[in-house]
N, C-alpha and C positions, 0 to 999 in steps of 0.2 A: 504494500500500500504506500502510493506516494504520501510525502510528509513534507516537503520542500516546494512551496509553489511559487508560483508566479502570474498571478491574472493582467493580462492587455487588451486592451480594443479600445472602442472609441467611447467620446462621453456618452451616457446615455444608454449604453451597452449595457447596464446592470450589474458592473464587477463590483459596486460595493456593495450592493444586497446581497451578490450572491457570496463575496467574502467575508458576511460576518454571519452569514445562513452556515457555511461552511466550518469557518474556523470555531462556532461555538459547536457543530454536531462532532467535529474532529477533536476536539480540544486543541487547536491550532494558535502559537501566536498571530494575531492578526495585525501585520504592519501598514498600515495605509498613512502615507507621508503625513500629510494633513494632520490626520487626526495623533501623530508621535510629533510634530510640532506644537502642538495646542497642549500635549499634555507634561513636555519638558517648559513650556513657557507657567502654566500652568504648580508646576513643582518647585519650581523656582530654581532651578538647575542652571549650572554656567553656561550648559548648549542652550538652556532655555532662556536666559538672559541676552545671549547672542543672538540668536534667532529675532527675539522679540524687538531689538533693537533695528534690527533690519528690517523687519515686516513694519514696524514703524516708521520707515524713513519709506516706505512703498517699494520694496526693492523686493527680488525674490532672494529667498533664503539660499547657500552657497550649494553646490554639488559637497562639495567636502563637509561642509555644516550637517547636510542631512546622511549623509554615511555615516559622521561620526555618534548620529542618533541610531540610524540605525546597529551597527556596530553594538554601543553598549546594551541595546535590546538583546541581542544574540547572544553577547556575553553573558550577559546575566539569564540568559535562556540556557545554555549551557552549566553554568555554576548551579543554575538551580534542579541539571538532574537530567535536562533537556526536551525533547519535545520538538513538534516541526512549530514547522511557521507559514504564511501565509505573505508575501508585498502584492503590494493593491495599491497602484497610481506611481510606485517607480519599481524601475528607469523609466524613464520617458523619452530619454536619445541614447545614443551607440556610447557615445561617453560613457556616460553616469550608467549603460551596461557595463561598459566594460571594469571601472574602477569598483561597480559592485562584485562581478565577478573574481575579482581578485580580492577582496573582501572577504568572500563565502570561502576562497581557495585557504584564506591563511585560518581562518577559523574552522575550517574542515566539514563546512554543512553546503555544499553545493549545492544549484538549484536539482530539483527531480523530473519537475514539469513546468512548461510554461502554457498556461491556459488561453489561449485567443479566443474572445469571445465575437463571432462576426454579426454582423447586421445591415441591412441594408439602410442608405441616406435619409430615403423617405420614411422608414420605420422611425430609423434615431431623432431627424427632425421632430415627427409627431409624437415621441415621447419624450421630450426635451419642452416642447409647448405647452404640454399636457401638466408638466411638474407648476407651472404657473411663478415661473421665477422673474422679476423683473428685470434681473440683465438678459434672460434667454426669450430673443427674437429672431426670429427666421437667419437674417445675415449675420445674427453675432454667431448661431449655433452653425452656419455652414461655414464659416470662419475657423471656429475651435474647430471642424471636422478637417478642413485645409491644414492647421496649425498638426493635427494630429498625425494626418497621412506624410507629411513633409517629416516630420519628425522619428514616427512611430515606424515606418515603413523598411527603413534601415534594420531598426529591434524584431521584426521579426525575421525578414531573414542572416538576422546573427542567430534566434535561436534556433531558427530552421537548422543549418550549418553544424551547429552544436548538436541536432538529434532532438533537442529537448520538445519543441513546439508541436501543440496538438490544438486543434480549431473546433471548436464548437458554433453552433446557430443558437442565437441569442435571442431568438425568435419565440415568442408559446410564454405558456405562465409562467411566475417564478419557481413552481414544484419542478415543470417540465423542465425547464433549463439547468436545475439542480442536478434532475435526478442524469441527465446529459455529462455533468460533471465530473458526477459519483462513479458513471460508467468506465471514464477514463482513468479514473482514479484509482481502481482498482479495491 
């Protein structure tokens, strides 16, 4: 049974419903950048002090910044006995794969699988409208979908390459998509 993941695709795709539908039925750490920045700002941690500093001046937080969050999650996933884990939302470019990749190498938990979650524009648009968010309108949400493909496009075939990548339809209910998941999962 895989224990090392990695969910991708685009916004709108469902990877964080279905990674914390996941990481609680696995008992999985569940790392989604975002929410390991709000909770080191939040703790009052020196990364989280750093961080906070930055997201206040409007800037985005560093590649190095958010590794060395992640990083101490893993350690202390480890120290404590261990367990998998679950990233949801990075990498997000070949970079920030590559310097996590070598991350997971020194710490000796490499990824297992990387889950691609597909869906089609007109799907994501209309589910992206549907959330009723006031910055998501038609041209911001085909923008983030531009900003994604330019970016994200690279990341998949690195994990292609690597063997890792398995694509799932992000299409149907949340059960459905789940249980799509689980199939792969083993």
């Amino acid at each position: 049974m895989k224990q090392r993941l990695l969910f991708l695709g685009p916004p709108g795709a469902g990877k964080g419903t279905q990674a914390q539908q996941l990481a609680a039925d696995r008992q999985l750490l569940h790392l989604s950048t975002g929410d390991l920045l709000r909770a080191e700002v939040a703790a009052g941690s020196d990364l989280g002090k750093e961080a906070e500093a930055v997201m206040a001046r409007g800037e985005l937080v560093s590649d190095a910044l958010v590794l060395a969050i992640v990083r101490g999650r893993l350690e202390a996933l480890a120290a404590s006995g261990g367990g998998g884990w679950l990233l949801d939302g990075f990498p997000r470019n070949l970079v920030q794969a590559e310097a996590l990749g070598l991350l997971l190498d020194e710490l000796q938990q490499p990824i297992e699988l990387v889950v691609l979650m597909e869906l089609d524009d007109a799907v994501l648009i209309q589910r992206l409208l549907s959330r009723g968010r006031s910055d998501d309108n038609e041209s911001v949400i085909r923008h983030r979908l531009e900003v994604y493909r330019e970016q994200t496009a690279p990341l998949i075939h690195h994990y292609q390459q690597l063997g890792l990548l398995q694509a799932i339809e992000a299409n149907g209910s949340v059960e459905a998509i789940a249980e799509r998941i689980d199939a792969l999962l083993g």
